[in-house]
VMD Tcl script that draws the C-alpha trace (Angstrom):
set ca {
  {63.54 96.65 86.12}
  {65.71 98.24 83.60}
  {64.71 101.24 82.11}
  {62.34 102.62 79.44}
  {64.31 105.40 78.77}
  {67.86 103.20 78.85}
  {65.54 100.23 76.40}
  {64.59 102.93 74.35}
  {68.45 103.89 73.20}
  {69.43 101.45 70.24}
  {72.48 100.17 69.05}
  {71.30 100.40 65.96}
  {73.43 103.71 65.26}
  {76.97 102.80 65.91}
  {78.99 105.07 68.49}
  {82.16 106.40 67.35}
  {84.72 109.02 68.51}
  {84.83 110.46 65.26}
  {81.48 112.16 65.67}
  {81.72 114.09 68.75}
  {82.02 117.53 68.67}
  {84.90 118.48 70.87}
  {84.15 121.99 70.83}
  {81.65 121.31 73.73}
  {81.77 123.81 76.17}
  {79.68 125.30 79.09}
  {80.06 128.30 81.22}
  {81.22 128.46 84.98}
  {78.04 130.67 85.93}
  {75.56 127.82 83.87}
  {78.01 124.86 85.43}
  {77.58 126.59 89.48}
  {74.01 127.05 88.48}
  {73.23 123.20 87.25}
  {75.89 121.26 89.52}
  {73.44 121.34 93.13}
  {70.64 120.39 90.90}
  {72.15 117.74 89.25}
  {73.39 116.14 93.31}
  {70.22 116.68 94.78}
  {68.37 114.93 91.92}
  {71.07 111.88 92.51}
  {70.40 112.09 96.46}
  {66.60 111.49 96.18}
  {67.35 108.93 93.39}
  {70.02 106.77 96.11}
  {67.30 107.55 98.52}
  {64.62 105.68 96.49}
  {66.65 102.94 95.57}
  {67.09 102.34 99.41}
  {63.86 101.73 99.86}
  {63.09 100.27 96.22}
  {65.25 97.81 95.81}
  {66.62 99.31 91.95}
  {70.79 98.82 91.71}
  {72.87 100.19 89.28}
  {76.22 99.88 87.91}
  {78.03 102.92 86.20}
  {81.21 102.22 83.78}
  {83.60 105.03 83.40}
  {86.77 104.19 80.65}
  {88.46 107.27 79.41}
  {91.99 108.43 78.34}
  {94.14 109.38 80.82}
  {93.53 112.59 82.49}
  {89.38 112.84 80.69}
  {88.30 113.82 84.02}
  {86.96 110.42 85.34}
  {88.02 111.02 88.34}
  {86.51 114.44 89.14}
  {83.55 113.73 87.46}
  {83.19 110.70 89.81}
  {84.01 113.27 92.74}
  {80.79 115.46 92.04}
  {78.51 112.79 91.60}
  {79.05 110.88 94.79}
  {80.10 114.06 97.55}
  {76.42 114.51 98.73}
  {75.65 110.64 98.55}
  {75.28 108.49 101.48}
  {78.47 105.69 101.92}
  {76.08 103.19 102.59}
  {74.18 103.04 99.80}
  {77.09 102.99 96.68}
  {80.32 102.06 96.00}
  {83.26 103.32 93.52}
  {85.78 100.64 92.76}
  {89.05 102.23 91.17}
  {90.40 99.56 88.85}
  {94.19 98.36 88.31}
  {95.80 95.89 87.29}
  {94.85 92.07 88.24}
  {96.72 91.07 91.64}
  {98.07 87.19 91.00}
  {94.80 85.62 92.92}
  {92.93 87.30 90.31}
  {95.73 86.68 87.11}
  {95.06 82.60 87.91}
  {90.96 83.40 87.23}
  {88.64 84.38 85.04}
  {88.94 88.18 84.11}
  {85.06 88.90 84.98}
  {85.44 86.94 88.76}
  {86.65 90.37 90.35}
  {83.48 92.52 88.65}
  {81.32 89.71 89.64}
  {82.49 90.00 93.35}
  {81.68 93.81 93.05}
  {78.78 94.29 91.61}
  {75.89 96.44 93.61}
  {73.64 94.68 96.29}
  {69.69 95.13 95.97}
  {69.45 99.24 96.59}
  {72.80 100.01 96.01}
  {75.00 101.61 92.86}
  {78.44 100.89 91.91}
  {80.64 102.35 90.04}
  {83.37 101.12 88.57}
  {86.57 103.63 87.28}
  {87.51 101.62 84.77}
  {86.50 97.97 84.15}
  {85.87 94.96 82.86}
  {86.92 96.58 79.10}
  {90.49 96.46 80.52}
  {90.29 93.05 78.42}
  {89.65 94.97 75.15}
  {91.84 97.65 75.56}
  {94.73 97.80 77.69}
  {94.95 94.06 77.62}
  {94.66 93.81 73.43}
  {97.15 96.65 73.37}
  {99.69 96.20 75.49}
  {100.01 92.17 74.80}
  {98.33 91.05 78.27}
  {96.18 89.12 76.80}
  {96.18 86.85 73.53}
  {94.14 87.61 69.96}
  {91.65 84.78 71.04}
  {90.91 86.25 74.59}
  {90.52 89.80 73.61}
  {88.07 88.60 70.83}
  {86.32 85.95 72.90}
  {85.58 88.93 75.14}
  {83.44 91.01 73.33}
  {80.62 88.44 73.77}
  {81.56 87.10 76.91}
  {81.05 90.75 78.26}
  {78.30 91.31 76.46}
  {76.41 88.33 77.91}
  {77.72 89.67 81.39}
  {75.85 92.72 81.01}
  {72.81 91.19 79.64}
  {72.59 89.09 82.59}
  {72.95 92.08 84.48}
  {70.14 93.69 82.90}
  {67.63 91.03 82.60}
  {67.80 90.90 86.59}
  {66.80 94.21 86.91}
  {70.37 96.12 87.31}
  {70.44 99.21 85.22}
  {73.44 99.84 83.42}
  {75.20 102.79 81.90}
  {78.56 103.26 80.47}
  {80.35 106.41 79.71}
  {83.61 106.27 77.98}
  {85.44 110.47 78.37}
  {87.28 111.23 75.00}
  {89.61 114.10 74.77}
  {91.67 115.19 72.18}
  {95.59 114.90 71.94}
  {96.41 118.17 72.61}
  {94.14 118.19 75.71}
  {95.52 115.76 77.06}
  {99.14 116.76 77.03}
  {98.28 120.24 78.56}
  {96.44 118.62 81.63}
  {99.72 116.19 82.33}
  {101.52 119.49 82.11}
  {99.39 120.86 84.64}
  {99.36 118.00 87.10}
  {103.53 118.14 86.36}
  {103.31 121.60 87.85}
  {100.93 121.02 90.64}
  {102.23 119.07 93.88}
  {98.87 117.99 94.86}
  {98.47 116.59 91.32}
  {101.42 115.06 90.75}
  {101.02 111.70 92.16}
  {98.49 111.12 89.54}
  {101.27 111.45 86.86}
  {102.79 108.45 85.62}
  {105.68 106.96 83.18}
  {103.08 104.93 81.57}
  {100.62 108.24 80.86}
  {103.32 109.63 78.36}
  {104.43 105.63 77.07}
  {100.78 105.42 76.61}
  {100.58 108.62 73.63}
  {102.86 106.71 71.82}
  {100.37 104.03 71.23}
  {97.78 106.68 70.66}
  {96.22 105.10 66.98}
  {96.39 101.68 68.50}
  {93.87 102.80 71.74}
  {92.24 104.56 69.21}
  {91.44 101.35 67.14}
  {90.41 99.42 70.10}
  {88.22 101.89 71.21}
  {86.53 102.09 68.39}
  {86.34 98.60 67.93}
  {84.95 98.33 71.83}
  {81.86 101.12 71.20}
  {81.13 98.78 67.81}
  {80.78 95.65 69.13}
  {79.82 96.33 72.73}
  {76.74 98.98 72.14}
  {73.60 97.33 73.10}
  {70.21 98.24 73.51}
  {70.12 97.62 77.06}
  {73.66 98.87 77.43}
  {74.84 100.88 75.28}
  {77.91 104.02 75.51}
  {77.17 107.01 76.17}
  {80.25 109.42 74.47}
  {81.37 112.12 76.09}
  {83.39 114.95 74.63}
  {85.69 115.97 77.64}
  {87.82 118.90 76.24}
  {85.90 121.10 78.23}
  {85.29 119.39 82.25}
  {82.19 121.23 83.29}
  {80.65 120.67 79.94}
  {81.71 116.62 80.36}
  {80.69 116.29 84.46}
  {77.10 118.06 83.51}
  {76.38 116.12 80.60}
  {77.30 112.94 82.57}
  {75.32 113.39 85.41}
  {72.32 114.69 83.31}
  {72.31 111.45 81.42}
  {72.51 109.39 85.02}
  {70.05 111.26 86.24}
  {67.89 110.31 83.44}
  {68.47 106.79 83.14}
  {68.38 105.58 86.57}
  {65.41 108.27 87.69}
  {63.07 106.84 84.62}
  {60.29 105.51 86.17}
  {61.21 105.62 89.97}
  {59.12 107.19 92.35}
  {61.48 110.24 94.17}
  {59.50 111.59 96.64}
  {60.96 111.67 99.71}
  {59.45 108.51 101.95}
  {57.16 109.01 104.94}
  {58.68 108.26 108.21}
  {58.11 105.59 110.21}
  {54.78 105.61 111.64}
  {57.03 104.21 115.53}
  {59.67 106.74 114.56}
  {56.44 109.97 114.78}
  {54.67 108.54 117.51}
  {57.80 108.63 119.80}
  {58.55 111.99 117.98}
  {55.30 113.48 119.11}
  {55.65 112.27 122.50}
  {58.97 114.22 123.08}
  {58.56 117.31 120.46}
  {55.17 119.58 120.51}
  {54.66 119.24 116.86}
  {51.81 121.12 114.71}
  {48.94 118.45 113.81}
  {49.69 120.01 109.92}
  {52.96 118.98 110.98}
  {52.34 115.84 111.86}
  {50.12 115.22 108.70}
  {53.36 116.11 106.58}
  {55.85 113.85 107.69}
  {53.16 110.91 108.25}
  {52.89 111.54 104.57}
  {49.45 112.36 104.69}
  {47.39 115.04 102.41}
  {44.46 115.48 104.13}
}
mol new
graphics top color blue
foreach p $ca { graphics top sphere $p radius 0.5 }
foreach p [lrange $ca 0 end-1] q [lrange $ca 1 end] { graphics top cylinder $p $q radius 0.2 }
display resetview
């Protein structure tokens, strides 16, 4: 069922870019001190959604070069393959072009004990699609509501769902294409379309802000993120996962199966105490 603390979180106050504080910042030691806390608490909670059934679906939209990517990295190197799934989004191919824009999110949404996460996503419709011409006035508009329904129906069957969009400034941005100019393992992440993009910088602007107004709802609404500063932006992210999709989930580890200790204690000489402990037992 969704969550109290993600109900709790009202649209009432409308998101915009204009009120983050970009001077966010946090310090290596504090970032290497909270990181391992931060992935163990999101091991136990993929652990428990194994065995409770819960899914999730995280959004991440962003400029180009807000550290989606590496944020994305730290959250899901100590999780287990089989239990989520991170869906990079690009363009349409033609099956897709000839069908409604939400088929392909349909198609890869989370199965029962499973998260997904989607880098970038269905607001492709409402942002790179309303800017660049791909699609008309009347689909971009029609889509705030149709995606707004999409996530309700999400929601009302029990999928939790949180959406982070990574805001950097100007300036930020052009230093980190500088730096993935100058590094060879970075380059290939540097495109023709990242600097055509800056050009259009007012109009993304506008549609973002038009996207947080009209698409922040109480059972899904942004969460902002000022990115100048990465470690500040990857902590604060996984912090506010950690919350949402830990609220009210048991995330003690799970007892092992009771066939799974009897053949264990037929091959290992294990402690009785032992044997209390992994049966789950506290007596």
């Amino acid at each position: 069922m969704t969550s109290k603390k993600q109900k709790s979180q009202s649209s009432s106050k409308t998101p915009s870019l204009a009120t983050l504080d970009m001077g966010k910042k946090l310090s290596n030691d504090k970032y290497l001190d909270r990181l391992p806390q931060l992935q163990e608490q999101m091991r136990r909670i993929q652990q428990a959604y194994l065995f409770s059934g819960d899914t999730a679906v995280i959004v991440f939209e962003g400029w180009d070069a807000s550290g989606k990517g590496g944020t994305i990295r730290r959250i899901t190197s100590v999780l287990d393959p089989r239990g989520f799934k991170v869906w990079p989004i690009a363009a349409p191919r033609p099956y897709y072009q000839k069908r409604h824009y939400l088929l392909r999110f349909w198609e890869r949404l989370p199965p029962r004990g499973a998260i997904s996460i989607f880098d970038r996503s269905w607001y492709g419709r409402v942002l790179v699609e309303r800017v660049e011409g791909f699609a008309d006035k009347d689909e971009w508009q029609r889509a705030y509501q149709e995606i707004n329904d999409f996530e309700r129906t999400l929601t009302d069957d029990g999928t939790r769902v949180l959406k982070f969009f990574m805001h950097i400034t100007p300036d930020e941005q052009l230093e980190r294409f500088e730096k993935r100019l100058l590094d060879p393992m970075k380059r290939w992440k540097l495109s023709y379309e990242d600097f055509r993009n800056r050009s259009r910088w007012e109009d993304y602007e506008a549609a973002i802000e038009d996207m947080l107004a009209r698409t922040s709802t109480k059972s899904a609404p942004w969460q902002l993120i000022p990115s100048n500063n990465k470690k500040y932006a990857r902590i604060k992210v996984m912090e506010t996962i950690c919350d949402v999709l830990g609220a009210g989930i048991d995330l003690s580890p799970r007892p092992i199966d009771e066939r799974v200790l009897a053949e264990a204690k037929n091959i290992f000489d294990l402690e009785p105490s032992l044997v209390h402990s992994l049966a789950g037992r506290t007596e």
